[in-house]
KOLBAMAR-992530 format. One line per field, with one value per residue (C-alpha): residue number from 1; x, y, z. Coordinates in nm, 4 decimals. Layout:
BEGIN
k c(NUM,...)
xx c(X,...)
yy c(Y,...)
zz c(Z,...)
This chain:
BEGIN
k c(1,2,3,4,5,6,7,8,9,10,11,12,13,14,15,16,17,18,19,20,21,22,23,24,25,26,27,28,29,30,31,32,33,34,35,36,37,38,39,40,41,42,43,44,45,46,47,48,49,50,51,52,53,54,55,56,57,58,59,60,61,62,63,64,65,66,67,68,69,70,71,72,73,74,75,76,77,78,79,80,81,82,83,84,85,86,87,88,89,90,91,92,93,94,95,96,97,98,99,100,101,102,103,104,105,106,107,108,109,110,111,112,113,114,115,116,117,118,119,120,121,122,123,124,125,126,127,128,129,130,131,132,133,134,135,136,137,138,139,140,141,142,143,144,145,146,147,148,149,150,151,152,153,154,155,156,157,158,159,160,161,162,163,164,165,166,167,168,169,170,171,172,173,174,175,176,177,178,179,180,181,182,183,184,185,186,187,188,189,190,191,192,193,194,195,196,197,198,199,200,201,202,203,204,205,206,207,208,209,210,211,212,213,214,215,216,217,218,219,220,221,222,223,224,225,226,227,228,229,230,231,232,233,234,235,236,237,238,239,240,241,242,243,244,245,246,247,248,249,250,251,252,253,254,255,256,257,258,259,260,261,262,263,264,265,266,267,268,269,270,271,272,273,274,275,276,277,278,279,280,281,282,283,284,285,286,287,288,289,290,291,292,293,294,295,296,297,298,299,300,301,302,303,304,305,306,307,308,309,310,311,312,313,314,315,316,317,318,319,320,321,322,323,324,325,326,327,328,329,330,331,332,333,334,335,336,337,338,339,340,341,342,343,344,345,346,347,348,349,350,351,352,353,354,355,356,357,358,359,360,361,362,363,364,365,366,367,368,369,370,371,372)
xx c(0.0000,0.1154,-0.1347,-0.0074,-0.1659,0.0083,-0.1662,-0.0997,0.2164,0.4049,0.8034,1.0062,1.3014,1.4218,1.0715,0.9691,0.6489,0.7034,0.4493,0.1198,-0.0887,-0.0682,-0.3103,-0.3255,-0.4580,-0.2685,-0.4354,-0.2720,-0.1899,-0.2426,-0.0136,-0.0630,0.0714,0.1823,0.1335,0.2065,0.4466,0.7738,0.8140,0.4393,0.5893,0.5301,0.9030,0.9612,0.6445,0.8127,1.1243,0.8831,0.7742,1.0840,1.2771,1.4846,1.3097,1.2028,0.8448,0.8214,0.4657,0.2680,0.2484,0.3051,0.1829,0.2999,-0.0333,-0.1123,0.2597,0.4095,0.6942,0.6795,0.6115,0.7117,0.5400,0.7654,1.0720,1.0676,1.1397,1.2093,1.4838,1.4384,1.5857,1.2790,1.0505,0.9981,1.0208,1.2795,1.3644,1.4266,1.6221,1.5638,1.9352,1.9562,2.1985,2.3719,2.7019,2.9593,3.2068,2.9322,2.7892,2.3846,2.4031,2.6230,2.3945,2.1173,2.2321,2.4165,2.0811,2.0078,2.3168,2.3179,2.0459,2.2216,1.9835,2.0721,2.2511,1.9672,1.7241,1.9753,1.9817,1.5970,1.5059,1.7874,1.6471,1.3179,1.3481,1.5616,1.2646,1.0096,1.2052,1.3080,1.6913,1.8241,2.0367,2.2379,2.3070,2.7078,2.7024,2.8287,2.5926,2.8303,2.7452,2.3606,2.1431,1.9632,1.6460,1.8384,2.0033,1.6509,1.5102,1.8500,1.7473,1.3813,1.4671,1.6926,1.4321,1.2007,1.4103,1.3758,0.9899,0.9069,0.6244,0.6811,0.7626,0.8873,0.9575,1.1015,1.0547,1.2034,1.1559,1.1950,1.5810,1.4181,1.3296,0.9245,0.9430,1.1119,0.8657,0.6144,0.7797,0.8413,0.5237,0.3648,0.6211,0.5890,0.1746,0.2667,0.4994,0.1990,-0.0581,0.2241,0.3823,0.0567,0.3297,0.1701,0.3658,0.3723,0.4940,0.5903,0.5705,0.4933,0.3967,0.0141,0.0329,0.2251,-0.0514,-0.3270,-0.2316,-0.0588,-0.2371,-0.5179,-0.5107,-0.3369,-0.2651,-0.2355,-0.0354,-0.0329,0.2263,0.2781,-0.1104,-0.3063,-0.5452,-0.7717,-0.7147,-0.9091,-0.8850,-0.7163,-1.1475,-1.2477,-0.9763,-0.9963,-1.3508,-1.3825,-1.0861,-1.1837,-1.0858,-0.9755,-0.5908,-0.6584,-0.8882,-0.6081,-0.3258,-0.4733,-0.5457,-0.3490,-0.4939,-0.5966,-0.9272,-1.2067,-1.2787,-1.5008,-1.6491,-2.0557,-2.3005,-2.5029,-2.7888,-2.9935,-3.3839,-3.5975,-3.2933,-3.1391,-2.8482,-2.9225,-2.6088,-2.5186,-2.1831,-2.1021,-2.1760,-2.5863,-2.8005,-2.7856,-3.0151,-2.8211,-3.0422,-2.9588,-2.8012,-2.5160,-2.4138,-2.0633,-2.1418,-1.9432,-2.2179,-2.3475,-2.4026,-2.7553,-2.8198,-2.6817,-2.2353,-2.0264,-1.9162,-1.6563,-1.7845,-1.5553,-1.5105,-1.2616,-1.1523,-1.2654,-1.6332,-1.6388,-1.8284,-1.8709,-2.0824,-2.1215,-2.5450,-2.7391,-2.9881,-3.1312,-2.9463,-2.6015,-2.4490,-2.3586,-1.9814,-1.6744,-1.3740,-1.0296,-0.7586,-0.7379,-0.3948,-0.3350,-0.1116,-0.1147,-0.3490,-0.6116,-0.6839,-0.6853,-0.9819,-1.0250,-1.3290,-1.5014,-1.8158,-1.9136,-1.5744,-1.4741,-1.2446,-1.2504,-1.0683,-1.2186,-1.0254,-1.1090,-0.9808,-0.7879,-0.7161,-1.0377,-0.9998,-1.2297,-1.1786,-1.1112,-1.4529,-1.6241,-2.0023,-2.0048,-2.2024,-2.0846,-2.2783,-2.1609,-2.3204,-2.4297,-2.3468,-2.0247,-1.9550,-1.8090,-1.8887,-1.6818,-1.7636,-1.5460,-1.4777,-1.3953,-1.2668,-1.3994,-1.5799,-2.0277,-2.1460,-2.0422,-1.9041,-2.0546)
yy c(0.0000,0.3554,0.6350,0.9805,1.2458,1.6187,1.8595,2.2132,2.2264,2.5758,2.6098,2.9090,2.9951,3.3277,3.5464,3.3661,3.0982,2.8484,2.6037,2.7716,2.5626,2.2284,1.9576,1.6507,1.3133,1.0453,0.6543,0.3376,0.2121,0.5871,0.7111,1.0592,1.3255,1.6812,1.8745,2.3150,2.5498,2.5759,2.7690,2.6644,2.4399,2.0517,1.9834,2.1132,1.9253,1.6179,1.7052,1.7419,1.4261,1.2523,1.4154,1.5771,1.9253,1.9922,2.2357,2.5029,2.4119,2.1248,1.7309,1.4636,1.0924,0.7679,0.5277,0.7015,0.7340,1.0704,1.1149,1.5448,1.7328,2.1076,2.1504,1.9291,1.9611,1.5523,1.4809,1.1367,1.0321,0.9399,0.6100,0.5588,0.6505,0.3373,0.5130,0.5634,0.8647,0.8733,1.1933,1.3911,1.3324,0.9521,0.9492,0.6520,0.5542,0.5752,0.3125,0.0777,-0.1796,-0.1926,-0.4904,-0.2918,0.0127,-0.1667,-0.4159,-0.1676,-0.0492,-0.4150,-0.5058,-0.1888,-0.3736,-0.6604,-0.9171,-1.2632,-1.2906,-1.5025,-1.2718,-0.9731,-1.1706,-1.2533,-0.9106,-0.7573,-1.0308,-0.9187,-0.5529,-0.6260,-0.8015,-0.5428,-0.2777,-0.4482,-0.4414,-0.7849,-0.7550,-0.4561,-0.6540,-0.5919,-0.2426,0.0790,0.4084,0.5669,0.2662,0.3259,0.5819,0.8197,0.6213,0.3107,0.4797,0.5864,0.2440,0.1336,0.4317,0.3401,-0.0075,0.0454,0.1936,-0.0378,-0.3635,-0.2798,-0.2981,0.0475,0.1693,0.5169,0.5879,0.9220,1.0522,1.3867,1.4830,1.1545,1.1568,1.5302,1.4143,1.2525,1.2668,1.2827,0.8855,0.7726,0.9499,0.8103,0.4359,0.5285,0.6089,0.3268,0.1295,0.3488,0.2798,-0.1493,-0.0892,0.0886,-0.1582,-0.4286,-0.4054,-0.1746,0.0705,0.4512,0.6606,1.0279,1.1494,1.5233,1.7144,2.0123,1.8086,1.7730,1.4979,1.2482,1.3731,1.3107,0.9713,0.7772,0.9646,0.8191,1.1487,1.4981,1.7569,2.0845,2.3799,2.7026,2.9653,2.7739,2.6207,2.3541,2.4610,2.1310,1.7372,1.5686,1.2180,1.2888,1.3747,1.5388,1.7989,1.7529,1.7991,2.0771,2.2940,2.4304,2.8596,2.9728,2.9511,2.5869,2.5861,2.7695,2.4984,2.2046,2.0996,2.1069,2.2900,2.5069,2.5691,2.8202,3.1110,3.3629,3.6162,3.6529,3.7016,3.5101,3.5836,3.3017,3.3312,3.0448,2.8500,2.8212,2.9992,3.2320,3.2719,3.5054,3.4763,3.4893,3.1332,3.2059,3.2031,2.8915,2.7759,2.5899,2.3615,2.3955,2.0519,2.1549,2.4122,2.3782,2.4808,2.8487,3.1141,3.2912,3.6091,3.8231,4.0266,3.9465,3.9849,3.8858,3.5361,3.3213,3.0657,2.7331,2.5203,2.2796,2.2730,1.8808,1.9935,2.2255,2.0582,2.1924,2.1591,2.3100,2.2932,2.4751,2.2657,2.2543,2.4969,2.5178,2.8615,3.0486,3.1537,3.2377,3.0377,3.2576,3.0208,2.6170,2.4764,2.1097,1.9373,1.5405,1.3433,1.6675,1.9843,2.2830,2.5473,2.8670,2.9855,3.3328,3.4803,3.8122,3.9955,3.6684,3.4027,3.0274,2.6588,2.3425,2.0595,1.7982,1.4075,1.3732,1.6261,1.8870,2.1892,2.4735,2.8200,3.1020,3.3604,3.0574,3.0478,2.7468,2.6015,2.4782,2.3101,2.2738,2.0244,2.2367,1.9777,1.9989,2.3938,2.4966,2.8355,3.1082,3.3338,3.5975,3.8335,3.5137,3.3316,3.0142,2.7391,2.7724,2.5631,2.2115,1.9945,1.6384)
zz c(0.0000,-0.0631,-0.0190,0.0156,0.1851,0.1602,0.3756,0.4016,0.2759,0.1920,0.0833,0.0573,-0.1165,0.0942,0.0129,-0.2671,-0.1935,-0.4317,-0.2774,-0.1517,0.0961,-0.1029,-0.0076,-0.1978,-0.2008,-0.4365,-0.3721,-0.3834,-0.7282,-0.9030,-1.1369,-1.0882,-1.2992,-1.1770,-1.4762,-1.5181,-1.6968,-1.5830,-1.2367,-1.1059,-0.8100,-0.9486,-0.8974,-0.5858,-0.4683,-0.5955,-0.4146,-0.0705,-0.1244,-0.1800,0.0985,-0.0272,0.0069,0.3363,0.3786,0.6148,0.6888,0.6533,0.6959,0.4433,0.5164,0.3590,0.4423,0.7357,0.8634,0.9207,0.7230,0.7786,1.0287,0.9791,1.3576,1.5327,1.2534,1.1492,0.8281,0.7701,0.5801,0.1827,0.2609,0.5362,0.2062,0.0243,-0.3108,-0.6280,-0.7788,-1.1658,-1.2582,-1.6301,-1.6332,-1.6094,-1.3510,-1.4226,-1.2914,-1.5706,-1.4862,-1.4606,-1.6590,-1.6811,-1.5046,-1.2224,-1.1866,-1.1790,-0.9010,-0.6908,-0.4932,-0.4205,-0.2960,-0.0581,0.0508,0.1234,-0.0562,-0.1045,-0.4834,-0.6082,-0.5227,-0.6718,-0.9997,-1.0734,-0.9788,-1.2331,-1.4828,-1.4334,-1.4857,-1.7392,-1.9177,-1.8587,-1.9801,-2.2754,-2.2676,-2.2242,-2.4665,-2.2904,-1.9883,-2.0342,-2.1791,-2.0326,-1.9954,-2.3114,-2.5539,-2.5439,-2.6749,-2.4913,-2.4997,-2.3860,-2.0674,-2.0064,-1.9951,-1.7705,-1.5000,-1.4701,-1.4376,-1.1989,-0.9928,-1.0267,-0.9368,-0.5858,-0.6549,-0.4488,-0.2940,-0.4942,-0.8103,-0.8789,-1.2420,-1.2496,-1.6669,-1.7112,-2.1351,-2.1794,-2.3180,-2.6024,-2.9346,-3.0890,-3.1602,-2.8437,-2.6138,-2.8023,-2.7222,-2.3675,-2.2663,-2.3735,-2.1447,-1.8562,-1.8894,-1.9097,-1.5999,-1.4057,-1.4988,-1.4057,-1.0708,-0.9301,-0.8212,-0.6915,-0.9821,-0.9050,-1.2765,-1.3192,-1.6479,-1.8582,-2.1365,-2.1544,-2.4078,-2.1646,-1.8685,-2.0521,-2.2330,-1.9350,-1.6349,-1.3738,-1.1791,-1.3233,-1.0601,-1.2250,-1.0655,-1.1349,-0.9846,-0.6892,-0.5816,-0.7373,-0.9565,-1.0357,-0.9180,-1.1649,-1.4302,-1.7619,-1.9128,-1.6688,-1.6844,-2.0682,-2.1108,-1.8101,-1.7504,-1.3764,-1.5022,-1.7880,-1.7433,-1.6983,-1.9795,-2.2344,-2.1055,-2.1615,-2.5483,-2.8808,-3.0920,-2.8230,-2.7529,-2.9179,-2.6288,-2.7330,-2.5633,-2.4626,-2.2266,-1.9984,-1.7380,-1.5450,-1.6118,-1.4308,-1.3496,-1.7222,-1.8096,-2.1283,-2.3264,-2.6201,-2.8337,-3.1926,-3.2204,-3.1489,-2.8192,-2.6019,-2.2952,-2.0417,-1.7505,-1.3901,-1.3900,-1.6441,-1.3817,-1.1404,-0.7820,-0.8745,-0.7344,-1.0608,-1.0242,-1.1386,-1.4353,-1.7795,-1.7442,-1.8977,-1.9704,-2.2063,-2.4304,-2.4994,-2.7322,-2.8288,-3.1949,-3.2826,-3.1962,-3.4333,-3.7244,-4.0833,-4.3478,-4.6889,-4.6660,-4.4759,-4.2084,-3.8464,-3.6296,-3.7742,-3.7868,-4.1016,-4.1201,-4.3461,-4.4366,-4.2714,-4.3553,-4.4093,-4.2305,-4.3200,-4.0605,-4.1937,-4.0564,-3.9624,-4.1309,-3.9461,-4.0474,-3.9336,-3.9275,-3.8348,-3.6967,-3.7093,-3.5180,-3.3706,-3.4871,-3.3660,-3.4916,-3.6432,-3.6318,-3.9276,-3.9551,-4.2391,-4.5637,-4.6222,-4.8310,-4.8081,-5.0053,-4.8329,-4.7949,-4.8527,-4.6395,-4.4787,-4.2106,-3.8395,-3.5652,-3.2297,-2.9774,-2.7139,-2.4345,-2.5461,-2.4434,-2.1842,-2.0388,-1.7957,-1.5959,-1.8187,-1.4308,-1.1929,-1.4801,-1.3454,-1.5005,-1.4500,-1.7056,-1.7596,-2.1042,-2.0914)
């Protein structure tokens, strides 16, 4: 069992607060990504966990065990941790073999050498690098010393496994490779995986749970959909999504528990049960409509209640097209499968599924009306 419990937890660097009263919850068996821009404190909360940051405030429990304290100044040891650390660096020993690095934890250990051996074999195996046994770190590729560090942390089958932008090193068709390994070692061993990154693509694909931070506080806990489908403001909203998602601006008023909202892409009625639990405020403001791009469907006919609009600019990236599209003063994105031209001026015709918009509250930024 590993469940981890961070509660209150604030760091400083001289005056500046990196970590702003943290509290998170990470189960047994997650693999939990901690996803932001550079800066917004998913490292250093890493680091906390690990030991070797220490908080100024807060608590941090390993299944139910303190392992900080900031009241009474414990901090247990990393060693007293049950996890593994694997470094964007590698951090391989040089003058090793793989077969060297990745034994040299177990023997600190002091396990019995047939126990050292089918554990080396065995992470060996799931990491797919049998055949490097005898090598040293400079005759392997990048990828290769990759696969060598994570199996070296997972031969002494942790509790934890921490992944500090363990891929970032590598090239388009390696991550690709890697994450689908990292995802068979999760589902494998059952290991809690606490994953950080600034790469939404890794977060989303190999994620149970994403924490996302911004400037130092965690903006939304959520699965890889939910945070997807609704973005909890609209910082969170602009992050997450490539292309990026349609925000234009409206207004919205509630009248007999619907929300009434008016944009460039028509009039909507929302029900009461699409709504967050964000207060909404009375009288018509202002609000931001959302929309992500592959939603965004286009016809050349006119029917039902799709929305008349002009052809900006058609961008055709491989296996989608790109078109932009614009209403009235405002400009949004439809994503296509596969290669669709469309002249430019063109009328065509776009329908949106209304269950599928998200919409703001354009002063509080934060998310009233649900996707589903």
């Amino acid at each position: 069992m590993s469940r981890i419990e961070l509660k209150h937890i604030d760091k400083f660097y001289g005056d500046n607060h990196v970590l702003r009263d943290i509290n998170l919850t990470i189960e047994d068996g997650d693999f939990m990504t901690l996803l932001g821009p550079s800066g917004c404190g998913k490292t250093t909360t890493l680091r906390v966990v690990s030991g070797l940051e220490k908080p100024q405030n807060g608590i941090m429990t390993i299944d139910g065990v303190e392992m900080i304290n900031a009241d009474t100044a414990y901090y247990a040891e990393p060693s007293k941790r049950g996890l593994n650390l694997v470094f964007q660096s590698y951090a391989l020993w040089p003058h090793m073999t793989v077969r060297e690095n990745i034994s040299f934890g177990l023997k600190i250990q002091k396990l019995p050498k047939d126990e050292i051996e089918k554990r080396l074999k065995e992470s060996l195996r799931m990491m797919r690098i049998e055949e490097y046994i005898d090598r040293y770190p400079n005759e392997l590729s990048g990828g290769q010393q990759q696969r060598v560090a994570i199996a070296r942390a997972v031969a002494s089958n942790p509790r934890l496994l921490l992944l500090d932008e363990p891929l970032s090193n590598l090239d388009a068709r390696l991550r690709i490779d890697m994450r689908s390994e990292l995802q068979r070692i999760h589902r494998e061993l059952g290991t809690t995986i606490i994953y950080v990154t600034h790469d939404q693509v890794e977060a989303l694909t190999m994620s149970t749970k994403i924490a996302l931070f911004k400037a130092g506080e965690l903006s939304q806990v959520a699965t890889p959909l939910e945070l997807y489908m609704n973005p909890v403001d609209l910082q969170a909203a602009d992050f997450i999504g490539n292309p990026r998602i349609n925000l234009l601006e409206g207004t919205a008023e509630m009248k007999n528990g619907d929300l009434h909202v008016k944009s460039e892409l028509g009039e909507h009625v929302f029900p009461k049960s699409d709504m967050t639990d964000e207060p909404i405020r009375e009288g018509v403001f202002p609000c931001v409509v959302a929309v992500r791009p592959e939603q965004v469907h286009i016809s050349t006919e006119a029917g039902g209640d799709a929305l008349a609009v002009k052809v900006y600019a058609n961008q055709f990236a491989g296996s989608e097209t790109l078109v932009s599209l614009r209403a009235g003063e405002s400009d949004f994105l439809s994503k296509q499968i596969g290669l669709t031209y469309y002249e430019m001026d063109r009328t065509v015709y776009v329908h949106i599924p209304p269950e599928k918009i998200n919409v703001y509250d354009a002063e509080s930024t934060r998310l009233i009306k649900r996707a589903h």
